[in-house]
N, C-alpha and C positions, 0 to 999 in steps of 0.2 A: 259274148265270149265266156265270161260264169255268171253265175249268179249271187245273190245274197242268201250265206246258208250253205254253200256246196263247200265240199270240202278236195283242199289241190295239193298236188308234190310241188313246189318251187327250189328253186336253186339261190340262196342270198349273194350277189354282184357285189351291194356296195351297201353304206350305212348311213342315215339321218339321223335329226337330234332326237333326241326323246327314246334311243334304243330301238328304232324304227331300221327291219333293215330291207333293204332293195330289191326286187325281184322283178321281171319284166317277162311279158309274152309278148310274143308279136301274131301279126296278122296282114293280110294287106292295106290297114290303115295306118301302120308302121306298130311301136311298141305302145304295150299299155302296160303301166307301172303297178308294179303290188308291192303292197310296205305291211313287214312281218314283225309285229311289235317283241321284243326279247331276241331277236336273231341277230348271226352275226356273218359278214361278207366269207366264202368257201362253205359255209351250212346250206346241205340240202335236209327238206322239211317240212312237214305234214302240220297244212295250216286249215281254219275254218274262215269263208268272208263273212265279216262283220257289214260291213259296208261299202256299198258299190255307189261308185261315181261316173261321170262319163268319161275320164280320161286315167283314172285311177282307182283302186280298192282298196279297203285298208283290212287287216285279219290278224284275229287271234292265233297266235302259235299252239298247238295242237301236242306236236311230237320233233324232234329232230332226229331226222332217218340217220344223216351222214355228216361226223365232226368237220368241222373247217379244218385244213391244214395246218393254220397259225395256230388252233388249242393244242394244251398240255393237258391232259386228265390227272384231275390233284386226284390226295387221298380222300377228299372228303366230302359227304353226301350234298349230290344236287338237290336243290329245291329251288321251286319257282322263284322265291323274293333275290338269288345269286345266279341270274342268267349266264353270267361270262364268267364262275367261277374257274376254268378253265382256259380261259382266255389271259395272257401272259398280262401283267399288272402295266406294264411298257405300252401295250398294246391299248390296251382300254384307255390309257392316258391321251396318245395321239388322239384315239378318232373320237376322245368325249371331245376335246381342245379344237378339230376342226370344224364338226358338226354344229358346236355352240357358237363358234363366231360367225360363221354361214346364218346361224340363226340371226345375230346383230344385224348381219347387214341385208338379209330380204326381209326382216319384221321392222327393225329400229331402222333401217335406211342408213346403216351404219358402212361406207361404201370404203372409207380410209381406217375402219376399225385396227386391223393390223397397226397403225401407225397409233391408236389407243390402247392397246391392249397390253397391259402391265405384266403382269407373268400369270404363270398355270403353278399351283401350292398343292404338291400330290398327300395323301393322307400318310402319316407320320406312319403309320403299323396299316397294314392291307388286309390283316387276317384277325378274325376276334375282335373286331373296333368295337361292335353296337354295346352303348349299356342297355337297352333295353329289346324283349323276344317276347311274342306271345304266341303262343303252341293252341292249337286245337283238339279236342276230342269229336272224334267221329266213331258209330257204330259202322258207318262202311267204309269200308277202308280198300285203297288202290295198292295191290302190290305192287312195288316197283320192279320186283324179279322177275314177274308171271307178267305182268303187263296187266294186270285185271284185275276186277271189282269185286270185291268180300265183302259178302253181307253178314251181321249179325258179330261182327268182328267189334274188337276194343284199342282202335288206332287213335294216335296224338304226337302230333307233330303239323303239318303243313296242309295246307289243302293243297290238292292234284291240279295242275295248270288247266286253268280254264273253265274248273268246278268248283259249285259252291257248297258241294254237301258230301264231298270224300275227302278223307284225308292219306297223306301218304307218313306213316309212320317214323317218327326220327328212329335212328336207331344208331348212330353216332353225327359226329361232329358238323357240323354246315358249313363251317369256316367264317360265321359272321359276329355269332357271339361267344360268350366263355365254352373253352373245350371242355373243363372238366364236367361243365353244368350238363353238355348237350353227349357226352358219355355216357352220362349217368339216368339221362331221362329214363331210356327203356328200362331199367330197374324201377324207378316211380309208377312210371307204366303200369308192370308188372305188379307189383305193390298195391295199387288201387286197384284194377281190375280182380285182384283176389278179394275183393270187398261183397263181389256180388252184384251190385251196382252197374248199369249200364251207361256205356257213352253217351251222347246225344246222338240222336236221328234227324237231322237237319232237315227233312221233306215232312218228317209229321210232328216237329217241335216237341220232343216228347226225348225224356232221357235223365241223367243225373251229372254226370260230369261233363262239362263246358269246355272252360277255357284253363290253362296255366298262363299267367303273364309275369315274368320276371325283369326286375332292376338291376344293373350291377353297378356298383360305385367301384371305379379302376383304384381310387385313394387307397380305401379300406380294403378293396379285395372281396367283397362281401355281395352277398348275394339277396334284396328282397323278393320272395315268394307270395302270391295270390291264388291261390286255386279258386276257379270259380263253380259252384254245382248250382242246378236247381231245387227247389225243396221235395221234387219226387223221390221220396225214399231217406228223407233226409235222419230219419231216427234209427235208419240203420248204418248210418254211418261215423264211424270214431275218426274224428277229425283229429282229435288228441293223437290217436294211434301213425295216424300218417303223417302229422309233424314229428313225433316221435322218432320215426322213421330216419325224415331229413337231417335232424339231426346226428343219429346214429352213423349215416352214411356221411355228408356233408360237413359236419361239427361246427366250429366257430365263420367256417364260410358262409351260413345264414346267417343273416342280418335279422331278420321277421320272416315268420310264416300268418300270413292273413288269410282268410276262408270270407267269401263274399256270395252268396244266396243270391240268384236274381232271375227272376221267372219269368223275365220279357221274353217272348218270342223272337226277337230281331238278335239277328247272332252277332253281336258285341261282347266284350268284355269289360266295359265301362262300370267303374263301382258303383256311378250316380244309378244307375239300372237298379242297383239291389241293395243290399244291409251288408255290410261286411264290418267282419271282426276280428282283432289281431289276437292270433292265440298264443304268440309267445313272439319274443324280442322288439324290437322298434318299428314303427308303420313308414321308416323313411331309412335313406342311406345320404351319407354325405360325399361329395365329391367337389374338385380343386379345381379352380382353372386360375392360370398366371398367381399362383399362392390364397388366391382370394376361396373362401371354403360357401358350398349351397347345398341346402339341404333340399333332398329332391323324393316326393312322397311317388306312393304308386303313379298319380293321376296327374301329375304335374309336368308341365313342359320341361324339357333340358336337352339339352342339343344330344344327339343319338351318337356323336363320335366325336366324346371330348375331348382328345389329342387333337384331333383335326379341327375342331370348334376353335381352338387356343387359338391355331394359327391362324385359323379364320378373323376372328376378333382382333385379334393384334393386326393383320392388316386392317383393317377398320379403322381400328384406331390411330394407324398412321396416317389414314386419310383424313381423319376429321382432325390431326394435327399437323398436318403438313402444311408448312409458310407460315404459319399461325401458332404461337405457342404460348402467346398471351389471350391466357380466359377470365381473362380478371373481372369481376361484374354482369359476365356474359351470360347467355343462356343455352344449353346443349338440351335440345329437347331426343327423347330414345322412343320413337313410336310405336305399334304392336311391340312394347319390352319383353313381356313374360313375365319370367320370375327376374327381370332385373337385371340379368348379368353384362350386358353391353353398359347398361350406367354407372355400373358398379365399377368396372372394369374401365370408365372413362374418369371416375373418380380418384382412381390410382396415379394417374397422371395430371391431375388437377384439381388443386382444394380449394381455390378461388373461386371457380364455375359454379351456375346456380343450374345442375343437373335436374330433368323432371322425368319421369317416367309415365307412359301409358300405356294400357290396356285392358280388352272388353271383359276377362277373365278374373273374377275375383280372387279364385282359390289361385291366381298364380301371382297377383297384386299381396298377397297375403304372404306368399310365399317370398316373395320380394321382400318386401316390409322386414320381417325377420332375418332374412340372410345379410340384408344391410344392417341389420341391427347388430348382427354376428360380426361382421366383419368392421364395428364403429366406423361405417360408414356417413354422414349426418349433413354432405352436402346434394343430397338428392331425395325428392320428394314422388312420390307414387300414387295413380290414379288410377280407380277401376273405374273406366267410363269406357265408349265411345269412339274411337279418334276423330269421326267426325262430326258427333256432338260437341265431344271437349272443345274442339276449336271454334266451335261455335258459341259456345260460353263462355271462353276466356280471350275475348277479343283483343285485350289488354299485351297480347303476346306480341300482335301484328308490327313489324319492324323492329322487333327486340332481339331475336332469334338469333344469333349466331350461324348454327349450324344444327342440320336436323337428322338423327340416323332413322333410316326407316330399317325394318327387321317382319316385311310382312307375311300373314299365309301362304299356302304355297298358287293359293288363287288371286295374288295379287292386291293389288290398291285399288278399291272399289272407284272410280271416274271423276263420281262426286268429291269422294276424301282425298285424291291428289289435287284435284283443283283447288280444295281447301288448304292444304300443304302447302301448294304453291301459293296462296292469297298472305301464308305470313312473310314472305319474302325474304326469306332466310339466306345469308351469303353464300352459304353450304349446302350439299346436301351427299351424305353418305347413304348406299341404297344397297343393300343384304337381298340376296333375294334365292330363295331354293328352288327356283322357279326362271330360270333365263328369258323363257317365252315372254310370261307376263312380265319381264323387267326391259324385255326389247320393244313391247308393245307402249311402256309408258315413257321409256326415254324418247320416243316422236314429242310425245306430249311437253315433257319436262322441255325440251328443245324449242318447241311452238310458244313457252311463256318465259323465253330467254337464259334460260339452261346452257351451259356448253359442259356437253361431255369430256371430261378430262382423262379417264385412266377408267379400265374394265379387266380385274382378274377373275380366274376363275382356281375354284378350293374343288377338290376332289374329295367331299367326306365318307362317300357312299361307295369304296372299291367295289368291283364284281355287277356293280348293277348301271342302269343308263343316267342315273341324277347325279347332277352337280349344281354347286353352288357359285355367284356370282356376288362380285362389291365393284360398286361402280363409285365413282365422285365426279358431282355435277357442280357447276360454280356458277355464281349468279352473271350474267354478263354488265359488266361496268356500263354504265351509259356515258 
């Protein structure tokens, strides 16, 4: 019927998890289902297959010919990472909330979910949540007006759905992070480009300006800046003059402006890649969650939508205190922690508790360290290890445990390190997961070693787009 590679108009019927939306041809072997990743039910759409199966296909979205019914066309520029910006905030609610419990129950075998499922936590603000944006440079560049490819152009903003080496130029607001930042870019733009310097050329690795990657701290208001170039041509460029610049225009809203050098061919923006150097203000910004204050560098993890993190966490934290409000002598172990903030935040409610934190990252175990230290936190202790080493080494834990929060990648609990988890036989377990999939895949599991699933809400941190987050609380079954 197609192939792998051809490219088709579909019409989007209905919608799955993961922002997967439905389409179907038939034939006389009845229908065969096609799932359009970023589409939404009334989008008709110009898609490419990815992959063909025998009874299904899955395909990159290409173009969308014709809106659904249900969008509103906001004011502000589409780009790939806000598929459903358009799509009423109402709407994206229902079908992330039915999608994802469907998911429960053909992955987790979750068949009475309904009768678990605690509530759905929409994001406090829908527009401008992210603190953090990283922009691209591209020498080719996709208009969005013309529908087509420019070569030799000086674009920075987003890559073109589906490509890895054009970018489609910001040229205002996206609706995801600060307005006034994503206003003002094409002026910076502008500004650099009069340097003489050229973009990067993603197909022959060759170029000078990279990447822009910006932090906002919502507390301060403030804004850190990384520009990143590579060293071709680097002596012709005043890096002074284009901080200079930010300031002029931006004033006290920069927090830091940093310049990071980095000649890897692999198109990242990662500092570890190259030497970076802060040429004026602080290499980090501070931001609040439930009054507790972290300091958050370029490089360092922090939830992407702290309003909605807050609420995130605090349900958490009801669940690891629910019936239970005596932690006297106990132990709350916070797994993949990060920078801390789940122990931190479990320490506010209890100064009896002997809190431990871990995780495989050092620079964010560091960053932990210090923000407890900020906020005279002193009943919680931190490890850059492992998680399934450490519990291999600290066997002494086994039947100590209280309650355990997990907070893992978004690739979930590697098979081995939940069987380990479960080996400390913890009466609790609280389970964060940005990832439903892999959190439906290991509640079987958790269930198989005597687990009873108690309560599964679901946080909406990511408006406009198909992720969402889940907290589940698993309880040990009494023998």
């Amino acid at each position: 019927m197609i192939k792998r590679g051809e490219v088709i108009t579909v019409s989007i019927e209905d919608m799955a998890y993961g922002g997967k939306g439905i389409a179907r041809m038939h034939d006389e072997n009845g229908a065969y289902v096609i799932f359009v990743q970023n589409t939404f039910p009334g989008q008709k759409v110009l898609a490419r297959v990815h992959k063909k199966r025998k009874k299904h296909a899955e395909c990159k979205l290409l173009k969308v010919l014709e809106r659904s019914p249900m969008e509103q066309i906001s004011s502000y520029q589409e780009i790939s990472g806000a598929p459903y910006i358009h799509v009423p905030v109402e709407l994206q609610q229902k079908y992330k909330k039915e999608v994802t419990l469907e998911l429960y129950r053909r992955i987790g075998d979750l068949q009475h979910i309904s009768d678990l499922f605690d509530q759905f936590i929409p994001s406090p603000i829908n527009y401008h949540y992210r603190n953090k944006m990283e922009y691209s440079f591209s020498c080719i560049e996709h208009d969005i007006v013309e529908d087509e490819e420019i070569d030799n152009a000086f674009a920075l903003g987003f890559k073109h759905r589906g490509t890895w080496w054009k970018v489609e130029s910001l040229n205002k607001a996206s609706g995801l992070f600060d307005e006034e930042w994503e206003n003002f870019l094409s002026s910076f733009r502008l500004h650099l480009e009069a340097s003489g310097l050229p973009a990067w050329h993603p197909p022959q690795k060759k170029g000078f300006f990279r990447h822009i990657v910006v932090r906002k701290s919502f507390h301060q208001n403030q804004l850190l800046i990384n520009l990143v170039t590579s060293s071709q041509g680097l002596d012709n460029f005043d890096v002074h003059a284009a901080g200079e610049f930010l300031q002029e225009k931006m004033g006290d809203r920069i927090a830091g402006f940093q310049h990071t050098i980095n000649d890897n061919v692999a198109d990242r923006a990662k500092i570890e890649n190259g030497n970076c150097d802060l040429i004026f203000g602080k290499d980090y910004v501070v931001e609040t969650l439930n009054g507790l204050f972290f300091e958050a560098s370029m490089e360092s993890f922090f939830q992407t939508n702290p309003q909605s993190a807050e609420r995130l966490y605090n349900l958490a934290l009801d669940y690891v205190f629910e019936g239970n409000n005596d932690y006297s002598d106990k132990v709350i172990m916070d797994l993949f922690c990060g920078t801390g903030t789940i122990g931190q935040l479990l320490s506010q409610r209890t100064n009896d508790a002997n809190i431990i934190g871990v995780d495989i990252v050092e620079e964010a175990i560091e960053d932990a360290r210090r923000n407890a230290k900020r906020n005279k936190i002193d009943n919680i202790t931190f490890h850059a290890a492992d998680v399934g080493k450490f519990l291999r080494a600290y066997p002494e834990y086994i039947n100590k445990i209280d309650t355990i929060v997990l907070d893992p990648p978004r690739a979930g609990i590697a098979p081995k390190t939940l069987k380990k988890v479960i080996a400390l036989n913890a009466s609790r377990i609280v389970y964060i997961s940005c990832n439903p999939s892999t959190q439906a895949r290991d509640i079987k599991t958790l269930e198989e070693s005597g687990y009873i699933t108690k309560k599964i809400s679901l946080v909406d941190q990511f408006p406009h787009t198909s992720h969402i987050e889940a907290v589940g609380l698993f309880e040990k079954e009494k023998q």
